[in-house]
C-alpha positions as CSV (number, residue, x, y, z in Angstrom):
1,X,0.0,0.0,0.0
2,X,1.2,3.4,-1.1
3,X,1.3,5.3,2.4
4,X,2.2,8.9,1.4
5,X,3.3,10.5,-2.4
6,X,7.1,11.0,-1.3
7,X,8.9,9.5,-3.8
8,X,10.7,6.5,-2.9
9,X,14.4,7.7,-3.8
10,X,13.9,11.0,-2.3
11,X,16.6,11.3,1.3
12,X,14.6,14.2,2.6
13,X,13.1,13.1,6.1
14,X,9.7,15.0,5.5
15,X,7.6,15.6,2.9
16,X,5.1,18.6,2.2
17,X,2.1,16.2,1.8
18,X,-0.3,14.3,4.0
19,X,0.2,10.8,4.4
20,X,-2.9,8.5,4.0
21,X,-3.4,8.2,7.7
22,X,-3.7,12.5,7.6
23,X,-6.4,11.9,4.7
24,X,-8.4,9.7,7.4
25,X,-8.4,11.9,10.0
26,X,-9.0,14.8,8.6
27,X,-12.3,12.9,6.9
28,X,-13.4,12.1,10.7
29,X,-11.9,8.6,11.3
30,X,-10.3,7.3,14.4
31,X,-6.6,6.3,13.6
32,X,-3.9,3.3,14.5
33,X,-0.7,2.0,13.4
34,X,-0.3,-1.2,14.5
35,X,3.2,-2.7,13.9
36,X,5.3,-5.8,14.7
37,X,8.1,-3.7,13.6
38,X,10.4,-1.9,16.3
39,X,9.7,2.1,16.6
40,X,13.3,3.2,16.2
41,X,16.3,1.3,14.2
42,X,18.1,2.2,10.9
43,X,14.9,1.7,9.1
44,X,12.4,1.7,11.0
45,X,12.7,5.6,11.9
46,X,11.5,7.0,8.8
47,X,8.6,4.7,8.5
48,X,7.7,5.7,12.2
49,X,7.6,9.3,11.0
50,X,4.4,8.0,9.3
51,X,3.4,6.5,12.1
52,X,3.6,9.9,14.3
53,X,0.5,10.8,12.5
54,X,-1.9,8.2,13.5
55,X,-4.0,8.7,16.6
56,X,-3.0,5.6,18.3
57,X,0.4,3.6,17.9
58,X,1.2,0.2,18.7
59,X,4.1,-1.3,18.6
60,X,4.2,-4.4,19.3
61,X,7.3,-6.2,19.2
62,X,10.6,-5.1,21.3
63,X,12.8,-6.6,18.7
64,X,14.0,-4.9,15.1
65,X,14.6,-6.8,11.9
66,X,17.8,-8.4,13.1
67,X,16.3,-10.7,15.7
68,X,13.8,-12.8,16.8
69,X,10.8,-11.2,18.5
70,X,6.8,-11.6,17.9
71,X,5.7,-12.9,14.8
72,X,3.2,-11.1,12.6
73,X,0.4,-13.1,14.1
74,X,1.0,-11.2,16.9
75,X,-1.5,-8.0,15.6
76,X,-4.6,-10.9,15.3
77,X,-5.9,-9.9,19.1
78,X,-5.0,-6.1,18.9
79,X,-7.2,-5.6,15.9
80,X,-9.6,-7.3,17.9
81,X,-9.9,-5.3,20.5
82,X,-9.7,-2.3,18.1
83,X,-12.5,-3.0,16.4
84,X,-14.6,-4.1,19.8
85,X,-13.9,-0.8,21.3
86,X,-15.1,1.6,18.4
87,X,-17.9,1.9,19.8
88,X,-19.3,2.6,16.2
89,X,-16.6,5.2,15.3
90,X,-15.3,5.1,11.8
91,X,-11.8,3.1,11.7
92,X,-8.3,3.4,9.7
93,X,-6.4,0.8,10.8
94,X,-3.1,0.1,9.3
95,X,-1.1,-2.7,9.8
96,X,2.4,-2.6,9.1
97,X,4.0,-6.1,9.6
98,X,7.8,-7.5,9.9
99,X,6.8,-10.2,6.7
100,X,9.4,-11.5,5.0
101,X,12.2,-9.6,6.5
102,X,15.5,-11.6,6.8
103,X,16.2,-13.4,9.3
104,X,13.6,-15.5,7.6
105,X,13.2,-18.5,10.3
106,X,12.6,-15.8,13.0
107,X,9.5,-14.6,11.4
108,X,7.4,-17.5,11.8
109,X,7.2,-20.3,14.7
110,X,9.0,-23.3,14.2
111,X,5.5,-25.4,14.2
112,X,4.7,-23.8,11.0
113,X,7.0,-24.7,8.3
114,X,5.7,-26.1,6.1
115,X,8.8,-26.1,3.7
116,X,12.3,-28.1,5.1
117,X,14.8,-28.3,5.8
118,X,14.7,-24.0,6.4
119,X,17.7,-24.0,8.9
120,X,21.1,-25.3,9.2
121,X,21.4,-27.3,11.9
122,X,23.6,-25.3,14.8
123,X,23.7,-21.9,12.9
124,X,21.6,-19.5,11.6
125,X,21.6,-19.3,7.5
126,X,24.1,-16.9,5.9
127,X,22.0,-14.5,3.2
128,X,25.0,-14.4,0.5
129,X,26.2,-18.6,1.1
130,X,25.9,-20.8,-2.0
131,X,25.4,-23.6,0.6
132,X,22.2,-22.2,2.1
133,X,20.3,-21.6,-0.6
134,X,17.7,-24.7,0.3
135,X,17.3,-23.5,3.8
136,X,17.0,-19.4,2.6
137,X,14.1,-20.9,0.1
138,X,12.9,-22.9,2.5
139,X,12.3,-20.1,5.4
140,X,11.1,-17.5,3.2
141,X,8.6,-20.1,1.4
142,X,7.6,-20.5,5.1
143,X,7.2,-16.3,6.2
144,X,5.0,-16.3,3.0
145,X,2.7,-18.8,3.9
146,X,2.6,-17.8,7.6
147,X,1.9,-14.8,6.4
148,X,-0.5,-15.2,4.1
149,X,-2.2,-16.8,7.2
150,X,-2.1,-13.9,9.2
151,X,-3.7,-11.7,6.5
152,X,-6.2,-14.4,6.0
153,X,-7.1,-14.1,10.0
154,X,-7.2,-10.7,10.1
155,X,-9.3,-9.8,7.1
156,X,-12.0,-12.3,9.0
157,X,-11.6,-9.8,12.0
158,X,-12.6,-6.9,9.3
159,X,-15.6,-8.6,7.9
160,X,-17.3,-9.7,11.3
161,X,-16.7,-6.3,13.0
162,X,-17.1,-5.4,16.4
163,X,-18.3,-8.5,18.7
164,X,-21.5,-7.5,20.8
165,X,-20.7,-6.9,24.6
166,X,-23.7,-9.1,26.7
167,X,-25.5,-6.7,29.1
């Protein structure tokens, strides 16, 4: 998803127009950025510039890029609650998700890959090592299907809405 009009080899760290999340606010909706990716890193910081704008931010993994930390799956019970709480207000919701990022293997749980082997035994795999290839095809086969999973669960979150409180 296109999040704002700054082009994409431009280094300045702003940009003169409104992201997407702006556009919703300023058309009335509530709004949240809901990440498994860290708030602050190398390249996280730009992204979280974006993030600045939404009413709400959650981030919900300690961990950047470079280790292991919650997988994607992670943002199922957040939107969740988001959507339970509305209390009938207009939501934007975006979720911005670790996906495929290498390390590959730590992006998913070990109970479901579905492709193997995806890991040297003893070591983790090396991105640029002839040797690893199976494994690297492996893993990411596996963060693509795990996430396709996620995406699966959570667009089931978006179509049944809010759950009705009893009482």
């Amino acid at each position: 998803m296109l999040l704002s009009r700054k082009p994409a080899g431009s280094a300045a760290a702003t940009f003169d127009e409104a992201s997407i999340l702006t556009a919703f606010k300023e058309a009335g909706f509530d709004t949240t950025w809901v990440s498994t990716q860290a708030p602050l890193g190398f390249h996280e910081s730009p992204v979280s510039l974006l993030a600045a704008e939404a009413d709400r931010r959650l981030f919900l993994n300690p961990a950047d890029y470079r280790n292991s930390g919650r997988h994607d799956d992670a943002v199922l019970p957040v939107l969740r609650e988001l959507l339970d709480a509305s209390g009938g207000r207009d939501q934007f919701i975006l979720v911005h998700l670790l996906g495929s990022h290498f390390q590959y293997v730590d992006r998913y749980p070990a109970a479901a890959a579905a492709f193997k082997p995806d890991r040297p035994p003893g070591r983790a795999a090396r991105l640029f090592d002839r040797a690893d290839r199976e494994y690297l095809l492996n893993a990411y086969d596996n963060t693509v299907l795990f996430g396709t999973g996620c995406s699966t669960a959570s667009s089931s979150c978006w179509r049944t809405g809010p759950r009705r409180r009893a009482g």
